[in-house]
C-alpha positions in Angstrom: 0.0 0.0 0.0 1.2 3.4 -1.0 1.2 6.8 0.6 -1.7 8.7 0.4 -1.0 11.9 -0.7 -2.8 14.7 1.0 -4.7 17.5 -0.6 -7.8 18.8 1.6 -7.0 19.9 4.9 -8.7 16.7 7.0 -6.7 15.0 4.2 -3.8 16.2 5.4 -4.0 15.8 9.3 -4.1 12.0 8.7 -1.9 10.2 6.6 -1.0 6.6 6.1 1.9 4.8 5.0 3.2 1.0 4.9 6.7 0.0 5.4 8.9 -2.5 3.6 7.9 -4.6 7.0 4.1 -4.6 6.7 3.8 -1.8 9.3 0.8 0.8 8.9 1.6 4.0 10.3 -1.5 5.9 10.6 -0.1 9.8 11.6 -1.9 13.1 12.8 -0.7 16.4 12.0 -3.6 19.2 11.7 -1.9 21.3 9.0 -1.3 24.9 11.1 -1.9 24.0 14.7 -0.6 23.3 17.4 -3.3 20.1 18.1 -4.8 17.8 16.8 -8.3 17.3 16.7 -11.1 14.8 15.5 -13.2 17.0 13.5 -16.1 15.4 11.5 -13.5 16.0 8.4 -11.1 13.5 10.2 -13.2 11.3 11.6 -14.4 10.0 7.5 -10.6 10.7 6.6 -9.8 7.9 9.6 -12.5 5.7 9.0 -11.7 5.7 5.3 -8.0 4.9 5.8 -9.3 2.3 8.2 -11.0 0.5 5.7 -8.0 0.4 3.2 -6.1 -0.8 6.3 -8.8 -4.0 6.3 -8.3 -4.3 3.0 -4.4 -4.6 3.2 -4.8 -7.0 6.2 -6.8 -9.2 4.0 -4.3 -9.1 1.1 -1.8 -9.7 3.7 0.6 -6.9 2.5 -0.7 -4.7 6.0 0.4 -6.8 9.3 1.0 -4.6 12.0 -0.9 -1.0 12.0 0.3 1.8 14.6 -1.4 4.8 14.9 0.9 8.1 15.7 1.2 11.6 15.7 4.0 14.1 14.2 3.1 16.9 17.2 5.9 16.5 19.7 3.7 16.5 23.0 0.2 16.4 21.3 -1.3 12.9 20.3 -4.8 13.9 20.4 -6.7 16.7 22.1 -10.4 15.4 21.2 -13.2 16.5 19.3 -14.0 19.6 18.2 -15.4 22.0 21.2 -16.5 23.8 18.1 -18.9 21.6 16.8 -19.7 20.5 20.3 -21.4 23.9 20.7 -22.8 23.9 17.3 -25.2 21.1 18.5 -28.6 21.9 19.0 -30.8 18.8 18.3 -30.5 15.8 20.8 -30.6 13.3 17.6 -28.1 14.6 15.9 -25.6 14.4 19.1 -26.9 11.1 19.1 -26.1 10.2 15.7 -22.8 12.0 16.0 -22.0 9.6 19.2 -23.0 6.5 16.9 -20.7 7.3 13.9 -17.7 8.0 16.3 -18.7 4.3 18.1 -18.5 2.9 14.2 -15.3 3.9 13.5 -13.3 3.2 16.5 -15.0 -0.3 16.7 -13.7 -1.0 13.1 -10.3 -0.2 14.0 -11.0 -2.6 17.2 -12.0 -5.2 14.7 -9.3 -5.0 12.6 -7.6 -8.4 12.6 -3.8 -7.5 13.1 -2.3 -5.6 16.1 -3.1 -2.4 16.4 -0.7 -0.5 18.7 -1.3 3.7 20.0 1.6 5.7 20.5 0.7 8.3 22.9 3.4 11.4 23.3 1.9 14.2 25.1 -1.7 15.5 25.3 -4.6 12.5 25.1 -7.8 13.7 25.7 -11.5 12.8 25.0 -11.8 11.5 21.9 -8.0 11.0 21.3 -8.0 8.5 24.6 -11.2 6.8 23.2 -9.0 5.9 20.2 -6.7 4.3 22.1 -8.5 2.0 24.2 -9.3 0.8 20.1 -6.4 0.0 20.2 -4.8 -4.0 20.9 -1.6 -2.3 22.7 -1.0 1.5 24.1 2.6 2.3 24.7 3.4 6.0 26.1 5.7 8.6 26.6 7.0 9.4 30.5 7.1 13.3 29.2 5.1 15.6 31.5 3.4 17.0 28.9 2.2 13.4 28.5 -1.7 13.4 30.4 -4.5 11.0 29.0 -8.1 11.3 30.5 -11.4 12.6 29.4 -12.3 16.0 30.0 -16.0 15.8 28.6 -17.6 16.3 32.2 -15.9 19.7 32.5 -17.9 20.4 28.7 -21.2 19.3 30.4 -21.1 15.8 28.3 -19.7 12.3 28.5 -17.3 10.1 26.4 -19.4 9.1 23.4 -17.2 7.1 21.3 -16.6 4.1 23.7 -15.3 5.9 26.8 -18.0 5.0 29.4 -18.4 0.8 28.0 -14.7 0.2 27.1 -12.5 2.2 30.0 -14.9 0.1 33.2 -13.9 -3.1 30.8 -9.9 -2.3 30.8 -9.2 -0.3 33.9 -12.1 -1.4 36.1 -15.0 0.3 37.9 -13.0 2.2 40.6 -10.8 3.7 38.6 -12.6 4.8 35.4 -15.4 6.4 37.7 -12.2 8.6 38.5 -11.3 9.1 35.1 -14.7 10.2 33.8 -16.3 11.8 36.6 -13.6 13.7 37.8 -12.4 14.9 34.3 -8.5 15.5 35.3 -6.4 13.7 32.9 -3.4 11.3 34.4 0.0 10.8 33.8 1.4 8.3 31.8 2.5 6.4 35.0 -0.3 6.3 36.8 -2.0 5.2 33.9 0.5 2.2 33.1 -0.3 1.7 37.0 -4.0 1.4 36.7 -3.9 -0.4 33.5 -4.9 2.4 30.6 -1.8 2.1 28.8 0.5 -1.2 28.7 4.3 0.4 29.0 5.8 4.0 29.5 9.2 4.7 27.7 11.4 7.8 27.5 10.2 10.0 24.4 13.1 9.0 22.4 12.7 5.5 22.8 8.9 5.7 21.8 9.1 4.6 17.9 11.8 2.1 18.5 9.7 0.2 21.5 6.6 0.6 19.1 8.3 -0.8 16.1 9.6 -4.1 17.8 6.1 -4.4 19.5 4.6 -4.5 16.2 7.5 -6.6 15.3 6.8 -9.0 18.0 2.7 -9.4 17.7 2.7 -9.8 14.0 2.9 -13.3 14.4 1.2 -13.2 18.0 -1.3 -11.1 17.6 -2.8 -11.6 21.4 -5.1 -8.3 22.8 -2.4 -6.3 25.1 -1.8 -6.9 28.9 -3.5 -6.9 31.6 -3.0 -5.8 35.4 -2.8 -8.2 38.0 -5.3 -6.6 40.4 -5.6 -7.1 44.5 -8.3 -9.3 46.4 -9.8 -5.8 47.2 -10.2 -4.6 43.8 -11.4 -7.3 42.1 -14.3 -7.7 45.0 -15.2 -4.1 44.1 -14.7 -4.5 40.0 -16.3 -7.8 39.4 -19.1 -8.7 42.6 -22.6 -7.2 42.9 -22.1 -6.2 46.3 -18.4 -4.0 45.1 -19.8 -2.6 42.0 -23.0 -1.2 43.9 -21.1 0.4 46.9 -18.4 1.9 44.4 -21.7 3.5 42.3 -22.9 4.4 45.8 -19.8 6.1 46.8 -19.1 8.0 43.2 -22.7 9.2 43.1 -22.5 10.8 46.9 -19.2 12.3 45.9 -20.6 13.8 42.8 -23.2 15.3 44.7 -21.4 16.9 47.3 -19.4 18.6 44.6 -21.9 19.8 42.6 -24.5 20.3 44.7 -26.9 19.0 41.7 -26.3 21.8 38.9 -23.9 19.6 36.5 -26.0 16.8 34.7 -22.9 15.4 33.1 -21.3 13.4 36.2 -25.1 12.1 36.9 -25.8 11.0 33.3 -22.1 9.8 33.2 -22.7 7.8 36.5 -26.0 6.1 35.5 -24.7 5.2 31.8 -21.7 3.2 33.4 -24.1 1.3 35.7 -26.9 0.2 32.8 -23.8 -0.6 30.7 -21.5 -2.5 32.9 -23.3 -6.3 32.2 -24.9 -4.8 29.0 -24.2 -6.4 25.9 -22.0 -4.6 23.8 -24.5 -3.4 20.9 -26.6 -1.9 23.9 -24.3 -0.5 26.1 -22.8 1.4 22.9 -26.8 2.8 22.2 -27.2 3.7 25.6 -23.5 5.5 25.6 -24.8 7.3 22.2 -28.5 8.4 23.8 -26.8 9.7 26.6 -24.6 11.9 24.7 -27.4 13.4 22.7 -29.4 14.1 25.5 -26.3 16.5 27.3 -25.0 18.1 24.1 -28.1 20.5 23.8 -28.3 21.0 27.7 -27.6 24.7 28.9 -24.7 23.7 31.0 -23.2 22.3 27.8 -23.5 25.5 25.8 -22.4 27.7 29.1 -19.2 25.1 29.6 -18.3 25.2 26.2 -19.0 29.4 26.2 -16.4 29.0 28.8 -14.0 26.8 27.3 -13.7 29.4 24.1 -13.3 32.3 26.9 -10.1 30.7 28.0 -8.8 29.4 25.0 -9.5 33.5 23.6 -7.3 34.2 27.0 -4.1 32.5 25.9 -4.5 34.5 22.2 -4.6 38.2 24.0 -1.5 38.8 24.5 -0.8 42.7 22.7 1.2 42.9 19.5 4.8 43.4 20.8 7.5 41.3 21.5 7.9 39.9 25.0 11.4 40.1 26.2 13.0 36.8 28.4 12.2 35.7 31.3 14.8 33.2 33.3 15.3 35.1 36.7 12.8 36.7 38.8 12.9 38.3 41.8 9.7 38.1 44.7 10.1 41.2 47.2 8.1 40.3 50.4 7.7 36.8 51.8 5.1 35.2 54.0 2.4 33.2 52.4 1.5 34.6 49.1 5.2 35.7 48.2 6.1 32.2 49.0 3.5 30.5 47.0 4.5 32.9 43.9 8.2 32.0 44.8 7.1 28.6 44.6 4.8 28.6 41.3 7.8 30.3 39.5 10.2 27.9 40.5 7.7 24.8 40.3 8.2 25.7 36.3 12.0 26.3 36.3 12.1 29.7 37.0 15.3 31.0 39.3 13.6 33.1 42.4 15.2 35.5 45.0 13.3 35.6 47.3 13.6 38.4 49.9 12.2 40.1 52.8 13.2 42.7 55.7 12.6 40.3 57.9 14.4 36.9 58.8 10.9 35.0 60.5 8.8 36.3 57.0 12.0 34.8 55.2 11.4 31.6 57.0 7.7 31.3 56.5 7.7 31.7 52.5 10.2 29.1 52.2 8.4 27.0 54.6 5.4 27.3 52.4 6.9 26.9 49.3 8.4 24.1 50.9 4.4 22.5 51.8 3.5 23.5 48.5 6.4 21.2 46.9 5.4 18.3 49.6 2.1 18.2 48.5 2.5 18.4 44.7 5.2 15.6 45.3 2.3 13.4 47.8 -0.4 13.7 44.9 2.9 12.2 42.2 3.3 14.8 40.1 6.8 15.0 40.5 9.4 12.7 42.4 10.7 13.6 45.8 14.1 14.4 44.5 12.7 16.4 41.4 10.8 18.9 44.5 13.8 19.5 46.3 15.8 20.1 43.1 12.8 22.6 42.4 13.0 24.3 45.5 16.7 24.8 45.2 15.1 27.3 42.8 14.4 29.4 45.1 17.1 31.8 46.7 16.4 33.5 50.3 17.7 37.0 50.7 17.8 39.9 53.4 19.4 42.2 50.6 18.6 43.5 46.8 21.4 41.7 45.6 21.4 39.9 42.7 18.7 42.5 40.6 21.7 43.5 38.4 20.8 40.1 36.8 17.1 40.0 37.4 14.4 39.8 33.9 11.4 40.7 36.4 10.6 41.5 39.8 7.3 40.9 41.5 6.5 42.9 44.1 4.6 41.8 47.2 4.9 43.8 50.3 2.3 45.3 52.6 -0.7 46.6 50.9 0.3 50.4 51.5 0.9 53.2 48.6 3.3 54.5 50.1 5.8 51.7 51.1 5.2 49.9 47.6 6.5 53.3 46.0 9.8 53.3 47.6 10.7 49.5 47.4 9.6 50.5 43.5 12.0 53.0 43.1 14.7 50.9 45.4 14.5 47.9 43.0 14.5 50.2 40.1 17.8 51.9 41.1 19.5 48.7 41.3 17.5 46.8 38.3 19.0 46.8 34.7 17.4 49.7 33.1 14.8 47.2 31.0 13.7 45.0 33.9 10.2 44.6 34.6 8.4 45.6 37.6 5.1 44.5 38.8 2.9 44.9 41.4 1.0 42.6 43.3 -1.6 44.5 44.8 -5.0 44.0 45.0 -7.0 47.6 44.7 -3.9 50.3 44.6 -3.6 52.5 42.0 -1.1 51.3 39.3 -0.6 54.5 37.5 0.2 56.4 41.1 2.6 54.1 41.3 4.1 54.7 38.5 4.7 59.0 39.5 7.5 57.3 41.8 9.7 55.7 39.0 11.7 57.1 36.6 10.9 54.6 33.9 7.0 54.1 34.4 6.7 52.3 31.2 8.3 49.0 32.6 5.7 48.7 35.4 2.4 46.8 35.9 0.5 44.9 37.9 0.7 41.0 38.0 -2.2 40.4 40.7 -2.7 36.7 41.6 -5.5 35.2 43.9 -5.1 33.4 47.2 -3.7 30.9 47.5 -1.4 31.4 44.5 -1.1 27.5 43.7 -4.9 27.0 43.1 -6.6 30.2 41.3 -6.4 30.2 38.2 -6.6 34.0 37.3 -3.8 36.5 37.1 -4.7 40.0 36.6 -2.2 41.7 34.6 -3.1 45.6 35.1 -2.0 48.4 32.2 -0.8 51.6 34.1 -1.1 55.2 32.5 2.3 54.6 31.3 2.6 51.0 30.7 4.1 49.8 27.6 2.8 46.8 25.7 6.2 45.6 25.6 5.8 45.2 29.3 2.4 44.0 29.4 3.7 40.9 26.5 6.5 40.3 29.0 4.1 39.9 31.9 1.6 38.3 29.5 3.9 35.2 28.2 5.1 34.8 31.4 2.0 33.8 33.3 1.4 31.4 29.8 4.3 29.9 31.2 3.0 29.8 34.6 0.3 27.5 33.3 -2.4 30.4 34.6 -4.9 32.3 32.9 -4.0 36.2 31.6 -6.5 39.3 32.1 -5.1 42.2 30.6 -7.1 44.9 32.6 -6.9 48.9 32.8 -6.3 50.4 36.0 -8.7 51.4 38.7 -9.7 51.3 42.0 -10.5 47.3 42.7 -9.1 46.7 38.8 -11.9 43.7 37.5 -13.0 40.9 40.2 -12.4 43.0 43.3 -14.4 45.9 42.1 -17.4 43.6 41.4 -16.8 41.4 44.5 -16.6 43.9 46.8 -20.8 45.2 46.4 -21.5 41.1 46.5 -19.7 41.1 49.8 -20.7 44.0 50.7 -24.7 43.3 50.1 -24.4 39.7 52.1 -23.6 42.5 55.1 -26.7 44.5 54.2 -28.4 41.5 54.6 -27.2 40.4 57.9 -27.9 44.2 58.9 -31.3 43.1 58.2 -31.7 40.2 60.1 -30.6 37.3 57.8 -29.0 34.8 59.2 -25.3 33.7 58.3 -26.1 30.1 56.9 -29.4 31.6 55.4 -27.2 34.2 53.5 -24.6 31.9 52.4 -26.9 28.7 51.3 -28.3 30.9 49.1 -25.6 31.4 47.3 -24.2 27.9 47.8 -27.3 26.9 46.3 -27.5 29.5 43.8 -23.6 27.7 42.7 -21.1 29.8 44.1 -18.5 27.7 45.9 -18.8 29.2 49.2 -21.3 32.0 50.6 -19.9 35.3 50.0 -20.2 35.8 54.5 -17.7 32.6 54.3 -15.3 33.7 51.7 -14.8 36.8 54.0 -13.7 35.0 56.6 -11.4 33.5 53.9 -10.0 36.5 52.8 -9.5 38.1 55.8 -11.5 40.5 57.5 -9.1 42.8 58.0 -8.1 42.9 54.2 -11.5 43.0 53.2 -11.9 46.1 55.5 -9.1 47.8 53.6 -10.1 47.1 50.2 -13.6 48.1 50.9 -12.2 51.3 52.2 -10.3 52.2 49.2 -13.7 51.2 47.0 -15.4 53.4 48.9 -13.3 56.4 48.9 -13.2 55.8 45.0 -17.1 55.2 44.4 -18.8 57.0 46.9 -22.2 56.1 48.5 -23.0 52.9 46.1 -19.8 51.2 48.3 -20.6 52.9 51.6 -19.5 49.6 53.8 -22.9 47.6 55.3 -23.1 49.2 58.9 -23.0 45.2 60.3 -19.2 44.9 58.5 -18.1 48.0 60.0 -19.5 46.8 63.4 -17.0 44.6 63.4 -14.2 46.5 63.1 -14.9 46.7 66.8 -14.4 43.2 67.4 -11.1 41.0 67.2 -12.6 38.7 64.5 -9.9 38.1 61.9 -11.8 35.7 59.8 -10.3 32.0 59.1 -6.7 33.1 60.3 -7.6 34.1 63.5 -10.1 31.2 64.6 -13.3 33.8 64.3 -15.1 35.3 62.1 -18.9 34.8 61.2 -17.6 31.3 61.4 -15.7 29.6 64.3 -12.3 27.5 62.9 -10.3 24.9 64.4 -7.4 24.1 62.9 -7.9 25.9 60.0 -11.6 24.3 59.7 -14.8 25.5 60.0 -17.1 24.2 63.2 -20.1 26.8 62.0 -21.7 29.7 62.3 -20.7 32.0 65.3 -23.8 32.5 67.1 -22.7 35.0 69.3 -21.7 37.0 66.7 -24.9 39.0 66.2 -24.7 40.5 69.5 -21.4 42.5 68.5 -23.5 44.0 65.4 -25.1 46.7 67.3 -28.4 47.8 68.3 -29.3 49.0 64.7 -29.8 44.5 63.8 -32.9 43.0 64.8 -31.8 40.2 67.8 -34.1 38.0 65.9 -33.5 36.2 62.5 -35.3 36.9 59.8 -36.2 34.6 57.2 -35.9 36.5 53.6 -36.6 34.2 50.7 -33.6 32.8 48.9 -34.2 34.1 45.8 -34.2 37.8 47.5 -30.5 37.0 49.0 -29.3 35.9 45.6 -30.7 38.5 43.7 -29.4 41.2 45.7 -25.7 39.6 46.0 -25.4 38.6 42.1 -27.7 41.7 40.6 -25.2 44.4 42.4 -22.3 42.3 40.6 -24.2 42.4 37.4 -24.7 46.6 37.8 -21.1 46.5 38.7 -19.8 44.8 35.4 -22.0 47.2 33.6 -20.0 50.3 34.8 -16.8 48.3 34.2 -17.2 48.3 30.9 -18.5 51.6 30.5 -15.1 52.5 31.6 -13.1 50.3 29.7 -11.8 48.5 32.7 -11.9 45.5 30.4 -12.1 44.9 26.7 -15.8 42.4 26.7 -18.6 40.8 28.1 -16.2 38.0 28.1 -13.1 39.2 29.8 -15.4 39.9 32.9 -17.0 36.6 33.1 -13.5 34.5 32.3 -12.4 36.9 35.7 -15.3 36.0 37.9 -15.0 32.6 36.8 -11.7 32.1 37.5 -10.8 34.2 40.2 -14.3 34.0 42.5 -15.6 31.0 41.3 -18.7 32.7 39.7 -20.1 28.6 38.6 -19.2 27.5 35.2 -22.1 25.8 34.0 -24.0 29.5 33.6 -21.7 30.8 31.2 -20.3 33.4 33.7 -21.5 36.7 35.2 -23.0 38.4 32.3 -24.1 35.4 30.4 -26.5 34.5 33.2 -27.3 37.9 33.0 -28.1 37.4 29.3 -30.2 34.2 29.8 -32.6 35.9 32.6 -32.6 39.5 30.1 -31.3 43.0 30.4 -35.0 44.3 31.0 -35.2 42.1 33.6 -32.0 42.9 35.3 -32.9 46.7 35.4 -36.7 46.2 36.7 -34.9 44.6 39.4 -32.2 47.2 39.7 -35.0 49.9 39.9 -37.3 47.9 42.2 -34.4 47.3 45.0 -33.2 51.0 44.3 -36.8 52.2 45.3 -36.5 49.8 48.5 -32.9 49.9 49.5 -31.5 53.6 48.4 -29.0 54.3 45.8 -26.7 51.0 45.6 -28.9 50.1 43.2 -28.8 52.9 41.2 -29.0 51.0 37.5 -26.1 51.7 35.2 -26.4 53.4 32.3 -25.4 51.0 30.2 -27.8 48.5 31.0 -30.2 51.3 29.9 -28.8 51.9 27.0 -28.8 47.5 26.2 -32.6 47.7 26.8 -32.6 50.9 24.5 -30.7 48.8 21.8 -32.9 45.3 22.7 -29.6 43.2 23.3 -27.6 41.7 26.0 -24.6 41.8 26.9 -23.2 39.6 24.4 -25.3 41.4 21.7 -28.1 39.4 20.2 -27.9 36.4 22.8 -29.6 38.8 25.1 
């Protein structure tokens, strides 16, 4: 069998080619990107390459086939989120599911070994592929991670994920794989029995080639696990298989609280299918998929999908300059958990501080940080403490002669931030980056106190550092894009998500935060109680009530950035009397054991009853039980006003930049599409008859924005016509 020339573009990502040894290589390569993906295009291309595959097997000229791709660290990266969301008929998801089953169970028919090589980035569709495959053999690279990430799209595997991966891996372990939608590395999955050997990169086409070598004249299915007493009583009884569905199901629902149909659907597939006969399970596995690909949570997951996919894409159009060294000013937690981030992706860190005991407490962290990642297997033991090495402790500025960037972290004060500024600056090479951690001050102020303003801007990250996702990167007066596509790349590199905003009082998710916080105290003022106020928004999807996440943040910070809001906005941000009664009290939130919450080691052991007694005479002693709907209404609808004034002021670029911020650095849940694209589903007119109704009630807080005004003018949303 010859080469197939390519010519059309799904021609060309797939292309097949026998050796002098009977060997089919079967390779990806999307022309012009950086994935691969199975498009509809490639799917036929594949399934028509498969069939001339079957017809070389049966001449005997094809004895081996091996299915590949030419992307270092890419195999496959799974369907097409694109045509995902172009979905809107249950039938046709359905008959999308049952063409994808067709194809991957003729190349599991095929009656030669059939071997995957897996280098890099296995996903979805690309994994479902695999497990079609007699043999998988993969990479140990990093960048090698195999899973299926459809629950986080609001869907399931619909090519064969949910029948074949309980078949291979057992029950335990593919309810992990497809419920909890984190891909694995290549070891854990040679542990658990997904793939059947790991090898060094550079060793990958010589161990394929002799496998294929070696099963052309043995061609046996691929290897199996031998499995403990335990697991096989949970795999394979009654009894195991029902506590395991018991278990997942419980899990899921804790963690969703009900709002993401996906993990439910997913859960109930892989029980009716377990025992099913193949043909049936495969129907059921198709129905199911066709039934979650028109939901709303799968058109809001996917909305948010694209909004950080467009994140990576935003950088400005100038050239970033290199990043190797970096210097963290201030230590303690979150200058120890950047210190740690930076180095945890090869990036040299001096870290330094004033003071010796803050010294000791960021490395101490970073060094908890590194324990953990190194507990859950990410890296090796020796690989964390080579990382950590990474990180160099300092009392002085030395070493800035040498420094790409500097990320400042100090105390949360204008005026101390401005000189270490201009201290780093005199010492700095005269085209090293500054940035600014901070939370709410005023970049462009900052910038009166350097002599080169152009080189700084903010670089804002979320507590705690290793989990959010978000970095704000904040544009000065004076900030160059040069600057901005330095900062820019190197949080790409960081693995985080990018939000180039402009600056302001708050910037993006504080500004909107802070009347959501700030509401919840409103409430309380009014007799609400604590877990009334928070379950609403629990409820409502938020992944923790807004009285909580103060605790979390700090009420001490929260104090301080509402103060700096509320110098900057006036009466609309005037703090809720019950949150300035406590800045009476000694409550400290979390880190000091009280708050509206009492902790215990660091946990919380409920609400603090005696709390509404230090609120003053102004809050009813008794509770008063406002509906649900009011609480969330009045958090999420003074967000929503909020947002609209943002963008009137060109804070941010879209609708979508402030929704990929609340997402990522509040939590604001997924599966509505973000802030504003809830907004859009309930209507504009909606949101400002509201607005006016709780302005007449409450007083000028809820004063609508003009733009909304203006949106109902127009008759669109947010996102134009969606609305």
């Amino acid at each position: 069998m010859a080469t197939h020339p390519a010519v059309a573009p799904d021609q060309a990502a797939l292309t097949l080619e026998v050796d002098g040894d009977g060997v089919a290589w079967l390779v990806f390569d999307r022309p012009q990107s950086k994935v691969n993906l199975l498009t509809t295009p490639v799917m036929l291309r594949l399934d028509a390459l498969l069939a001339q595959t079957e017809e070389g097997a049966r001449l005997g000229r094809v004895k081996a086939l091996v299915i590949r791709s030419s992307k270092p660290g890419v195999f496959i990266a799974g369907a097409d989120v694109d045509e995902i969301g172009a979905i809107a008929d249950a039938a046709e998801g359905e008959a999308k599911a049952r063409e994808g089953q067709r194809i991957f169970r003729r190349l599991e028919a095929l009656a030669i070994p059939t071997i995957a090589a897996i280098d890099g980035v296995c996903l979805g569709g690309g994994t479902e592929l695999a497990l079609g495959c007699t043999w998988r053999i993969a990479t140990d690279r990093p960048e090698t991670r195999i899973g299926f990430p459809e629950v986080m799209l609001g869907i399931l595997p619909g090519f064969g994920g949910t029948v074949r991966t309980p078949r291979l891996v057992g029950l335990r372990h593919a309810l992990e794989l497809i419920l909890g939608g984190r891909p694995i590395s290549a070891r854990r999955a040679e542990r658990i029995g997904l793939v059947d050997q790991t090898v060094p990169p550079n060793l990958l086409l010589e161990r394929v080639r002799r496998l294929a070598w070696e099963r052309i004249d043995h061609a046996e299915g691929g290897s199996r696990r031998r499995r403990s007493l335990s697991q096989r009583v949970l795999d394979d009884t009654a009894p195991g298989r029902c506590f395991l569905l018991w278990q997942a199901r419980r899990r899921v629902l804790r963690e969703t609280r009900g709002h993401y149909p996906a993990p439910l659907v997913a859960l109930d597939t892989i029980r009716k299918t377990l025992s099913a006969p193949l043909e049936e399970a495969f129907r059921r596995e198709a129905h199911a998929l066709g039934r979650l690909i028109t939901t709303a949570e799968c058109k809001n997951l996917v909305h948010v999908f694209r909004l950080t996919e467009g994140a990576k894409k935003a950088a400005p159009p100038a050239p970033a300059r290199p990043v190797e060294r970096v210097a963290v000013l201030g230590a303690g937690v979150m200058g120890g958990g950047i210190a740690q981030l930076l180095a945890y992706r090869g990036v040299a860190v001096r870290l330094k501080d004033i003071d010796a005991d803050a010294l000791g407490q960021g490395l101490r962290h970073a060094r908890e940080l590194f324990d953990q990642v190194a507990k859950r297997g990410r890296i090796s033991r020796r690989e964390a403490e080579q990382k950590l090495a990474l990180i160099a402790p300092t009392l002085e500025y030395t070493g800035l002669a040498t420094t790409d960037l500097v990320i400042e972290a100090v105390v949360e004060r204008m005026d101390v931030k401005q000189q270490v500024l201009r201290e780093v600056e005199a010492r700095a090479r005269p085209d090293c980056v500054l940035t600014s951690n901070t939370s709410s001050l005023s970049l462009t102020e900052m910038q009166h106190a350097l002599a080169h303003p152009e080189n700084l801007c903010g670089m804002h990250f979320f507590n705690p550092v290793h989990r959010m996702p978000l970095v704000e990167i904040v544009r000065g007066a004076a900030t160059s894009d040069e600057t901005v596509a330095t900062v820019f790349a190197l949080v790409r590199r960081l693995e985080k998500t990018p939000l180039i905003v402009n600056d302001g009082p708050g910037f993006l998710v504080n500004r909107l935060l802070a009347p959501y916080l700030n509401e919840a105290g409103w409430l309380l003022a009014e007799g609400a109680a604590i877990q009334a106020i928070d379950r609403a928004l629990l409820d409502f999807g938020m992944p923790m009530g807004p009285l909580r996440l103060l605790d979390e943040i700090g009420l001490d910070v929260a104090r301080h950035v509402a103060g700096i809001l509320y110098e900057a906005f006036g009466d609309r941000m005037r703090p809720a009397p019950a949150l300035v009664a406590l800045q009476k009290t000694q409550r400290l939130g979390k880190k000091g054991g009280r708050g509206f919450y009492l902790y215990e080691a660091e946990r919380s052991k409920g609400p603090d009853e005696t709390l509404y007694a230090e609120l003053g005479a102004s809050v009813p002693a008794a509770r008063r039980r406002l509906p649900a709907a009011l609480i969330r209404d009045r958090c999420v609808f003074a967000m929503v006003n909020e947002a609209a004034r943002a963008l009137e002021e060109g804070t941010v670029a879209g609708a979508g930049d402030v929704d990929l911020g609340m997402i990522t650095g509040t939590g604001f849940p997924p599966f509505r599409g973000g802030l504003l694209r809830y907004a859009d589903s309930l209507g504009v007119r909606h949101i400002l008859e509201r607005l006016e109704a709780l302005e007449r009630e409450h007083g000028p807080r809820f004063h609508p924005a003009a733009l909304l005004r203006e949106y109902v003018r127009q008759g669109r949303g947010f996102y134009g016509d969606f609305g």
